[in-house]
C-alpha positions, 0 to 999 in steps of 0.5 A, a space after each residue: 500500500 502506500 506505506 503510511 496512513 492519513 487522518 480522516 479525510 476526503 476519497 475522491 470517486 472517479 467515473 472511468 472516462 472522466 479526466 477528473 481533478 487537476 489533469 497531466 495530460 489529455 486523454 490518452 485512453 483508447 479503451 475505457 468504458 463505465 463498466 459496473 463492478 462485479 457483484 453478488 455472492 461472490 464479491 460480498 464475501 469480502 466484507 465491508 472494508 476495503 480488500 487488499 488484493 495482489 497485482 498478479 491475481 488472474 482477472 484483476 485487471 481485463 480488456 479486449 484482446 489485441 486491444 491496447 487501452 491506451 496509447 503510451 506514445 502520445 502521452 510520452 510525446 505530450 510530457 516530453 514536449 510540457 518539460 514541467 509536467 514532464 518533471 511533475 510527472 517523473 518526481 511524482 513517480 520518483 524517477 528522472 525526467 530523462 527516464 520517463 519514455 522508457 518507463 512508461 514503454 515498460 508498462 502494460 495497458 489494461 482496464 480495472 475490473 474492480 472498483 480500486 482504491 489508488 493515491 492519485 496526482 494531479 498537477 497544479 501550480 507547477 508541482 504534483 499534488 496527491 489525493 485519494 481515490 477510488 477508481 471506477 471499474 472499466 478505467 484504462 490504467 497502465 501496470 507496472 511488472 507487479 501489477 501495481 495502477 502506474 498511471 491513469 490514462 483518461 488524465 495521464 496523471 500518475 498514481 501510486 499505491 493507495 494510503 489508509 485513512 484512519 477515523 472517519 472516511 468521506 467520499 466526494 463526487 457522484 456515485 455509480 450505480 454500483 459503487 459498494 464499498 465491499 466491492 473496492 480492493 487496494 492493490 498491491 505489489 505482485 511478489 516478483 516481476 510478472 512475465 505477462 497479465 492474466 485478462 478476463 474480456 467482459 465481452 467474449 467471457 474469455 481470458 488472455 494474457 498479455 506480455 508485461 511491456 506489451 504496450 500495443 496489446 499485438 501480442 496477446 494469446 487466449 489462455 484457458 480459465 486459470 486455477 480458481 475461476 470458474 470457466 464459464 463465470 461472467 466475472 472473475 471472482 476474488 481470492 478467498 479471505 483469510 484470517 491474516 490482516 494483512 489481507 484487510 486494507 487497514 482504513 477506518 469505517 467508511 461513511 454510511 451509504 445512504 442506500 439499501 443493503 444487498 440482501 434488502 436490509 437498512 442502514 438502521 438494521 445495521 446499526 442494530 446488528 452492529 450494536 448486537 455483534 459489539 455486545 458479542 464480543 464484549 461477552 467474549 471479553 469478559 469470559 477471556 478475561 474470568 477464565 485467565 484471572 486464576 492464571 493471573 494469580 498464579 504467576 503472581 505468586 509463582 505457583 502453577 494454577 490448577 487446570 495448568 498443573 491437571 494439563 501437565 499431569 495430562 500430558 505426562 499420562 499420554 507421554 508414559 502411555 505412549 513410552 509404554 506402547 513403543 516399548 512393548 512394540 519393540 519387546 515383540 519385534 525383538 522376540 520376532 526377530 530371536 524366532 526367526 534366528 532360531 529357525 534352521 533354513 533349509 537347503 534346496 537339496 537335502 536337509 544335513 544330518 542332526 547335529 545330536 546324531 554323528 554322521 554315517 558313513 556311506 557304503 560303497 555300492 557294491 558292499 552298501 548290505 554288508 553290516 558296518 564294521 568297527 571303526 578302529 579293528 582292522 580286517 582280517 583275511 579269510 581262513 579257513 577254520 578247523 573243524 570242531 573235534 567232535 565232527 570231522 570236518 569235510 577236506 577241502 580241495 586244493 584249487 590245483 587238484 581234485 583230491 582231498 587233503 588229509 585234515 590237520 589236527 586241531 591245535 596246530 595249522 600245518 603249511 599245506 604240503 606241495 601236491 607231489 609229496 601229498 599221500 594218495 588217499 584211497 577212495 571212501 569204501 576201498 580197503 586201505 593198501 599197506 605199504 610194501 617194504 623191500 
């Protein structure tokens, strides 16, 4: 805004084609229109003071498309050629005489949608003078980077951001048909510099946006509806309200309107809810203040009250509760985790032996029936066993021969005899021979 505040004072209202008090220049507007702000629900909500609203919200500013408002090379022509309007002009705006071209070369033309609130100047005596104003919708403007109003085209006088007047507040000049006073914003400057304006065209009910500096409007393109507009409204609508101040243009009430309310009402009837909503708030007051009395007292003394020490106490429970919960949750993600240690994993193939059980060992394929043997007794070789006393035994026969061998005595185990020295045994049921002696 415009960085101060003034005590209560006049608002002077500007029809959009007027020249108004006080001009710059002759009317370099190409494109101005009284236009009605817009109204109903939408733009009620706002409330009854004045809304700030930033420079690069879509549809705060329209126009036609292709269709510059204003034609900035007369009017630089003008203060170029009236050296102390020119001087006026550029100290109003707090730039040098030799740069007044370039700047107003560097803004944007374009027409208010909204009943907007400026600090406009006017030229008299040699020197700029400065007033508040409220600017009817449908003004041929000239915008800065930001979107800030720089300049009126219908008078060419310089603007500014808009001053807060405090106390009493009193407008001067004829009234629109639609002047409301819940319907005028103040603009304010864009956070950052704007690559293009977002347009809404009356007309058509369509948007465009128009590069920053384009000051023939030859380069505008059609967009659709930005983010937060309806894409079939007859008028943009306002950002939403917030509880911050910063979005409530900080100026005292305004003078009462000597007209009905939109929903019907009268002024008395307002003066009557007003009355009942400061009661309301009184009663608010004075609850507060009981409820905060024993906290008072409190910190008088330096001891906590009551419902401070029940709250901490409060809060310790929920803080243990939650301590408990965590730490039971851990215990069973810990005995989780031991489980799963616990658990073997089998192997794809074959399970390995038991770690109670020692291992077997494999028997070969040949000798797998065979019974285990010891581990440490070595293998004796094969031999043959002498028959039991008792039982003679059956004589084996030698592997080279076909005749029996005589049995050896049961405690000593002869070396088997060659077979040429071996006596011939006579077959079973032959009478033995004796041998003849010479």
């Amino acid at each position: 805004m415009g960085g101060g505040s003034q005590p209560g004072g006049e608002i002077f209202l500007q029809t959009a084609s007027a020249a108004g008090r006080d001009p710059f220049t002759p009317s370099v507007a190409t494109d101005t229109r009284d236009a009605e702000a817009p109204s109903g629900s939408d733009t009620s909500r706002i409330g009854s003071r004045t809304v700030a609203v930033s420079g690069a919200h879509p549809g705060l500013y329209g126009g036609t498309q292709n269709v510059a408002s204003c034609d900035v090379e007369k009017q630089i022509t003008y203060l170029v050629q009236n050296e102390n309007k020119g001087s006026a002009f550029a100290g109003a705006l707090r730039i040098q005489k030799a740069e007044v071209p370039a700047y107003l070369r560097s803004l944007t033309p374009v027409r208010l949608t909204w009943d907007t609130r400026v600090t406009n100047h006017g030229y008299r005596d040699g020197s700029a003078t400065e007033y508040q104003a409220v600017l009817q919708a449908g003004t041929a403007v000239l915008v800065d980077d930001r979107g800030v109003p720089r300049v009126r085209c219908a008078c060419g006088n310089p603007l500014a951001p808009a001053v807060a007047v405090q106390g009493e507040q009193k407008y001067s000049g004829k009234k629109w048909a639609s002047f409301r006073s819940s319907t005028v914003v103040a603009v304010v400057p864009a956070p950052k510099p704007m690559k293009a304006v977002t347009m809404f065209d009356p007309d058509s009910k369509a948007w465009f946006e128009r590069p920053s500096g384009d000051a023939r409007g030859r380069s505008d393109h059609r967009i659709p509806a930005p983010k937060g507009q309806p894409p079939d409204a007859a008028f943009p609508v306002l950002p939403e309200p917030s509880k911050d101040s910063t979005d409530v243009f900080p100026e005292g009430e305004p003078e009462r309107e000597d007209q009905d309310t939109p929903d019907g009402g009268t002024d008395e009837d307002k003066d009557t809810d007003k009355e009942k909503g400061k009661d309301e708030k009184k009663e608010k007051e004075d609850k507060q203040q009981k409820e905060d009395e024993p906290s008072r007292k409190d910190e008088e003394t330096g001891k906590p009250s009551d419902e401070e020490q029940k709250k901490k106490e409060e809060k310790q429970k929920k803080d243990e509760e939650e301590k408990d919960d965590q730490r039971q949750k851990d215990d069973e993600k810990k005995k989780e985790d031991e489980k799963k240690k616990e658990q073997p994993v089998a192997p794809d193939s074959e399970e390995p032996p038991s770690p109670d059980e020692p291992e077997k060992p494999v028997a070969p394929e040949t000798e797998r029936e065979q019974p285990p043997q010891e581990q440490d007794q070595p293998v004796a070789p094969e031999q043959p066993q002498p028959p039991s006393p008792q039982e003679p035994a059956e004589p084996q026969r030698p592997e080279q021969s076909e005749q029996q061998l005589p049995e050896s005595p049961p405690a000593e185990q002869p070396q088997q005899p060659d077979q040429q020295e071996q006596p011939q045994q006579p077959a079973e049921g032959q009478p033995r021979q004796e041998p003849q002696y010479s």
